[in-house]
C-alpha positions in Angstrom: -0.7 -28.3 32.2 2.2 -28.1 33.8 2.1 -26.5 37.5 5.0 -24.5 37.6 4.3 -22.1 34.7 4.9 -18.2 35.3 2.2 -15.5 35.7 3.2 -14.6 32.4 2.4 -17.8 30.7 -1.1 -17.9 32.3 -1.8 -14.5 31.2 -0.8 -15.4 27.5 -3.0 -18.7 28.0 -5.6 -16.5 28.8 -5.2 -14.0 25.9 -5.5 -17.1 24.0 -8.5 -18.1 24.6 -10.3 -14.9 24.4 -8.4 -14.0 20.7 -11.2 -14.4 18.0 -9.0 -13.8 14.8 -5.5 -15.7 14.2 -3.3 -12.8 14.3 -4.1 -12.5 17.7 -4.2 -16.1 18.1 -0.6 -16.4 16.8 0.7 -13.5 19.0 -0.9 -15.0 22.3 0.9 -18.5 21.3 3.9 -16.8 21.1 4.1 -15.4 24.2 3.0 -18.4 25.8 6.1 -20.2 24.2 8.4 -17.5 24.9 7.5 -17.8 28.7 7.2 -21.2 29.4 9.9 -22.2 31.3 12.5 -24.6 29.7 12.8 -28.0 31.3 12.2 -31.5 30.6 9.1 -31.3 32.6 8.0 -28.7 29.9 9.5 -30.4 26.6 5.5 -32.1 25.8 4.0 -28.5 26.1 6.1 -26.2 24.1 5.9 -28.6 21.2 2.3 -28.4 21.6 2.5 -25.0 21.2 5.4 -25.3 18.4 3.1 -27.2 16.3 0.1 -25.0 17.1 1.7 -22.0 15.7 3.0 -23.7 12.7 -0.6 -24.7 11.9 -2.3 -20.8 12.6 0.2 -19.8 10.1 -0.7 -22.3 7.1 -4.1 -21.7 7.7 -3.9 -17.8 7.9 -2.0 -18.3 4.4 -4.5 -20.6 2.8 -6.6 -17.7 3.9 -4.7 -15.2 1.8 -4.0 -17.6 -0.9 -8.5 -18.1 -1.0 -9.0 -14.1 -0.5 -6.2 -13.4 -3.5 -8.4 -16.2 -5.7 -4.8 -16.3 -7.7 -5.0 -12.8 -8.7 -3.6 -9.7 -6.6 0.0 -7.8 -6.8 3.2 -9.8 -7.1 6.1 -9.2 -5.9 8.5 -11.8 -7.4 12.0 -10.8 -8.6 13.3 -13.7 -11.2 17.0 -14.4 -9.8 19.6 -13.5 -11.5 23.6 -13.7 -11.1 25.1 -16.2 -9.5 23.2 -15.7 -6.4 20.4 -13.4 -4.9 20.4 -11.9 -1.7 18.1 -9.4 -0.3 18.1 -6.2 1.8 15.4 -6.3 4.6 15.2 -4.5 7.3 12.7 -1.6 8.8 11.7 1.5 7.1 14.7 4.3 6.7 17.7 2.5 7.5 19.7 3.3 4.8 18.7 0.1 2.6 18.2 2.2 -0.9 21.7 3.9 0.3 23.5 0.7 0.1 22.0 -0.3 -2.7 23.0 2.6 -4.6 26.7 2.2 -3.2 26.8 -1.2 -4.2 25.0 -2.0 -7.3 24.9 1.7 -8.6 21.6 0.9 -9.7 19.4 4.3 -10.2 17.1 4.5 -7.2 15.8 7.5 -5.5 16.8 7.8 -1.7 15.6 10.0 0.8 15.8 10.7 4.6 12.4 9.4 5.2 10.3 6.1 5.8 8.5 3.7 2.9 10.9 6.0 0.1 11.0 2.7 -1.7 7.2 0.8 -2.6 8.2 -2.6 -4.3 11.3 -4.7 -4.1 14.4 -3.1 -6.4 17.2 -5.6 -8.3 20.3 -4.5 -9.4 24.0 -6.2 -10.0 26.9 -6.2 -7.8 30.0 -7.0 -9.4 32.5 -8.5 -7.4 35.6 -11.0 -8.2 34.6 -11.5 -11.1 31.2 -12.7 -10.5 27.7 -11.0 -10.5 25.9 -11.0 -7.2 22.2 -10.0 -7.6 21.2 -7.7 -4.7 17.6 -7.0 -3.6 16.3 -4.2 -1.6 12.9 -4.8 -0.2 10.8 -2.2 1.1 10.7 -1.3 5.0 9.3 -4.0 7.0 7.0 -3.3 9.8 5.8 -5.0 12.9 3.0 -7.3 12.1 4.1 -7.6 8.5 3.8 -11.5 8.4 0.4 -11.4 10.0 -0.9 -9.4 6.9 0.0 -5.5 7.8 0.5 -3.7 4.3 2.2 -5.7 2.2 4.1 -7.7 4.4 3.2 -10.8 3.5 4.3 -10.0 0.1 7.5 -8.7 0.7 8.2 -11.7 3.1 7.4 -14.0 0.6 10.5 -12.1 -1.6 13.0 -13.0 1.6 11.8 -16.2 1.5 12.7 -17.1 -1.7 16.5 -15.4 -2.2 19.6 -17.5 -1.4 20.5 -15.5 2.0 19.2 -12.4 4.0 21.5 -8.8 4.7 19.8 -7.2 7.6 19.7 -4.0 7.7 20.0 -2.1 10.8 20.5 1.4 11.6 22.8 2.4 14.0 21.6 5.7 14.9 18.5 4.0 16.6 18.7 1.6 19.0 19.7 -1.5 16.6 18.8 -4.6 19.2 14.7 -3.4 19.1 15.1 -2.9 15.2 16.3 -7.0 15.2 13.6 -8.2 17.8 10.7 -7.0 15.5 12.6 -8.0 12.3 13.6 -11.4 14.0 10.0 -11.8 15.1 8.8 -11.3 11.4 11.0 -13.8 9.9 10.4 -16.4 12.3 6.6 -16.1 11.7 6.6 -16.1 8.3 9.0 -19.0 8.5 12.0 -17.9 7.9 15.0 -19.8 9.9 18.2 -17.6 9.8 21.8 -19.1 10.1 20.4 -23.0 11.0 20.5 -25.7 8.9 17.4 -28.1 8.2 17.4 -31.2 10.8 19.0 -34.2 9.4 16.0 -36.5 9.4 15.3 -38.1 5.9 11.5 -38.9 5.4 10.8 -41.6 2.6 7.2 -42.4 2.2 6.5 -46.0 1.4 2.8 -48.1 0.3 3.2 -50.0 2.7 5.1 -51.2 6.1 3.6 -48.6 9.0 6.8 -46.6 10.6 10.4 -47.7 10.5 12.6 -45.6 11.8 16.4 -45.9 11.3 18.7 -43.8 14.4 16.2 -43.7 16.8 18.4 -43.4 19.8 19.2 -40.0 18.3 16.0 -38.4 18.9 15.6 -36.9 22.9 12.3 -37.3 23.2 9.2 -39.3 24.0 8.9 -41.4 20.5 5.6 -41.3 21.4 5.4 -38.1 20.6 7.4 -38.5 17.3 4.4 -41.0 16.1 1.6 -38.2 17.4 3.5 -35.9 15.3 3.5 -38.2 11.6 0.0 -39.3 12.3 -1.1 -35.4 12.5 1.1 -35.1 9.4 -0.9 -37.5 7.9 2.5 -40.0 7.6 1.3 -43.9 8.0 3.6 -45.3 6.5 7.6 -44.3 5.5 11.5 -45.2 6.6 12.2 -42.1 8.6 16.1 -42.0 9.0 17.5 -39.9 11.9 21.3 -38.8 11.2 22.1 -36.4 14.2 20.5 -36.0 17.5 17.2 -34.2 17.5 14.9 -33.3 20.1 11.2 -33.3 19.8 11.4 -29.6 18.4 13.9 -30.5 16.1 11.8 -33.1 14.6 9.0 -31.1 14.1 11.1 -28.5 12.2 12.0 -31.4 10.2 8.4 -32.3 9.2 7.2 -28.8 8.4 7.7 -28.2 4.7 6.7 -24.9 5.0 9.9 -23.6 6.9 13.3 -22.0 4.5 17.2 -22.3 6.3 18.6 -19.2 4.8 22.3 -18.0 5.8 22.1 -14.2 7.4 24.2 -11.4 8.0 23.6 -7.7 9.8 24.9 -4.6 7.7 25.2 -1.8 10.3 24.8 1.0 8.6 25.1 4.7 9.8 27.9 4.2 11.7 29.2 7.8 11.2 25.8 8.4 12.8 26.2 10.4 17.1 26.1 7.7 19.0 26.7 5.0 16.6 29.7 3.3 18.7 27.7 2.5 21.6 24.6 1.0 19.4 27.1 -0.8 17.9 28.7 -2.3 20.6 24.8 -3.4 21.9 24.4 -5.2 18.6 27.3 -7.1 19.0 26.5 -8.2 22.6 23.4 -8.7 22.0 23.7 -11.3 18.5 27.3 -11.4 17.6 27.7 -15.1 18.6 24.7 -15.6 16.0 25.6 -13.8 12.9 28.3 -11.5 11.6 27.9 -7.9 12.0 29.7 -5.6 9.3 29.3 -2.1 10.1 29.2 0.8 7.9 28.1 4.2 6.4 26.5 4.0 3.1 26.3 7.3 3.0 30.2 8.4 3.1 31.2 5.0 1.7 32.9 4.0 4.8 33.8 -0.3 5.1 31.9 -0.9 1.5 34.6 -3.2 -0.1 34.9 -4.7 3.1 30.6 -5.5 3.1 31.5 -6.5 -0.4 33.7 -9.3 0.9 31.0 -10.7 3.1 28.4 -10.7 0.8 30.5 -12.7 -1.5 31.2 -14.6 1.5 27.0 -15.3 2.0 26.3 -15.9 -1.3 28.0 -19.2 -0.6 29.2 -19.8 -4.2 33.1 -20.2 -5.9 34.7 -19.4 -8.8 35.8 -21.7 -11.0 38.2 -21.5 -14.6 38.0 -23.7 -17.1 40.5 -24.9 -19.4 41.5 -26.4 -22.5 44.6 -28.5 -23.0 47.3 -26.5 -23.8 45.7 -23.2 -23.5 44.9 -20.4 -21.0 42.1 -20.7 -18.4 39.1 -19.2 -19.8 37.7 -16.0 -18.5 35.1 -15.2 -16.6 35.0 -17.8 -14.3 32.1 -20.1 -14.1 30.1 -19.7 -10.2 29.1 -22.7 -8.4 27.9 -23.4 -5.3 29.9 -24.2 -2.2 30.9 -28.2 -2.2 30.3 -28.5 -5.8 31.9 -31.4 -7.8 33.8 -31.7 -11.1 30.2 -33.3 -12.4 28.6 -30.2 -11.0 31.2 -28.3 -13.5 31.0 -30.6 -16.3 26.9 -30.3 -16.4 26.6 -26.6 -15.9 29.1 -26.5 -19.2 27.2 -28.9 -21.5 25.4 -32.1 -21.0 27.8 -33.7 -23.5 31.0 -33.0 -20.9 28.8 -34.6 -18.3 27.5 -37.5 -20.5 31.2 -38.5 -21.8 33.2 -37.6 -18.9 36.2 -39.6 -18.3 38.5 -37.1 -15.6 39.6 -33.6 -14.8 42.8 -32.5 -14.1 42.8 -29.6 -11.8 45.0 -26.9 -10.2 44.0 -25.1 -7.0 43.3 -25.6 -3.1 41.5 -28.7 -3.8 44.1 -30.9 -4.9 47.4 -32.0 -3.2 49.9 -31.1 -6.5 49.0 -28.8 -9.4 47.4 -31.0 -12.7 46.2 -33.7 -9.9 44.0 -35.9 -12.4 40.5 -36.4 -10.1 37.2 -37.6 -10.5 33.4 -36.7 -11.6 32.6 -36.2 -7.2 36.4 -34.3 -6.9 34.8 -31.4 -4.0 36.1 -28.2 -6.0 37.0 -24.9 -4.3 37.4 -21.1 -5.1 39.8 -20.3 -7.6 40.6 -23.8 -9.0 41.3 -24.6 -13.1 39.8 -27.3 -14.4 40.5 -29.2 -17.2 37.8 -31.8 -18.0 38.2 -34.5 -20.7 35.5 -36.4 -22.3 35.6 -39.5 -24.5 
């Protein structure tokens, strides 16, 4: 152990020794990683801990998974739209509010905690695409660990294309974010980061080759402890960006989900809203964008309709025959889609006999620009795609 740690970190090493149940084995490791200082001289040991955590939190969901035996509530909600993005944040913030303002889905909504019990869809229509919306039920600190249904309704973040947090600007919005923050990162959850760019092939045979090794900062030592506890003998690992240790153990855990985020903060007609507001921003404005509102007297809605357009990370795109009109509604892709992308999402046959497109729009230099099947299309273009 490094001698330089804080009193701090030596009273969370001590908590974890004495925890008996991994709840409150996970929350000692996580002070111990949030007070160990941050130096090279430290790099070895907050891995250590990094990796420790990640495994408390398989095992405390293999222990769900084993005490569910495949039965139990679900709380799944089959995506629909072009994209799905949730509503999470704590308990009376004004989530079934938006909802309602956005989706005009029937919901009830009143002025007090846990109104809504199980995670409610509904559409939001917006240039000319349908955004599926999900408002899941108040979170709560210690809602990964297993309090209420926490677990469940993380599992429904998890899986939607991108995260709206909630935050209510009446209360003090920056302790709302720790706890919600805290939740996400413990059940896995990494918001507006992409996954490391280290490409894993596993081969029969061969032992470890790894391709860009100068790009990982680290003791590659340490690198080879982590794929032998990953049980990873043999493969090609190829790094493509400079990692550090932590990086590369983010990279191995299979268990982790990039999502894009934003913060919707609502109530901002609320007495003292301004001030809240301006915390917020200081406090995680560099990290994510912060659209403030009031669901209540419909105040900045088209603007939050924007951005959530905007997070859904998708694009419009009109087809078109020769000769004729571009075809209405559009047809919504994802961001850094290709014409192929186009041509298979219409019919196999386009994509199976496709010789080139002509296309009008941002992506191309003149209007009618003929381009090929990996032409990078953007919002709004026409496409005209011709097949043998």
């Amino acid at each position: 152990m490094p001698t330089n740690v804080t009193a701090e970190y030596l009273a969370a090493e001590e908590e974890y020794r004495n925890a008996k149940t991994i709840p409150e084995k996970i929350r000692a490791l996580e002070k111990m990683y949030a007070t160990v200082p941050k130096h090279k001289g430290t790099e070895k040991l907050r891995l250590q801990i990094k990796r420790k955590l990640a495994e408390l939190r398989k095992e405390l969901e293999k222990q769900r998974q084993m005490k569910k035996g495949g039965g139990g509530p679900s709380m799944s909600v089959r995506k629909e739209g072009a994209a799905q993005i949730v509503l999470a944040g704590l308990p009376n913030v004004g989530k079934s509010s938006l909802m309602k303002a956005l989706t005009n889905v029937d919901i009830d909504v009143a002025d007090y905690a846990f109104t809504t019990v199980e995670p409610i869809p509904g559409m939001m229509h917006h240039k000319d695409v349908q955004i599926q919306l999900v408002e899941v039920p108040g979170l709560v600190e210690g809602a990964a660990l297993g309090k209420g249904m926490g677990p469940q309704l993380l599992s429904v973040v998890r899986n939607a294309d991108a995260i709206a947090i909630v935050v209510d600007l009446s209360q003090d919005p920056v302790k709302q974010m720790e706890t919600l923050l805290k939740e996400f990162e413990r059940a896995g959850i990494k918001l507006n980061k992409r996954r490391p760019r280290v490409e894993i092939k596993r081969t029969a045979m061969g032992g470890i080759v790894i391709n860009g090794q100068e790009n990982i900062k680290g003791d590659i030592s340490e690198v080879m402890k982590m794929l032998r506890e990953e049980r990873i003998h043999s493969a090609e690992i190829t790094v493509k960006e400079p990692v550090t240790l932590e990086d590369f153990a983010d990279a191995l855990d299979e268990s982790l989900v990039w999502r894009r985020a934003i913060i919707i903060a609502n109530k901002g007609d609320a007495p003292g809203s301004r001030e809240n507001y301006e915390k917020l921003v200081e406090a995680y404005g560099d990290r994510f964008k912060i659209i403030p509102v009031s669901a209540k007297r419909k105040i900045q809605l088209d603007k939050l309709k924007d951005e959530l357009y905007e997070l859904a990370g998708i694009i419009r795109v009109f087809t078109k025959s020769p000769g004729e009109e571009p075809a209405y509604p559009p047809v919504p892709l994802k961001k850094g889609s290709t014409v192929m992308d186009l041509a298979e999402r219409i019919h196999k046959d386009f994509a199976k006999n496709f010789r080139y497109a002509r296309v009008w729009g941002r992506s191309v230099k003149f209007p009618g620009q003929r381009v090929g099947a990996d032409h990078v299309l953007e919002d709004g273009d026409i496409v005209e795609i011709h097949a043998r």
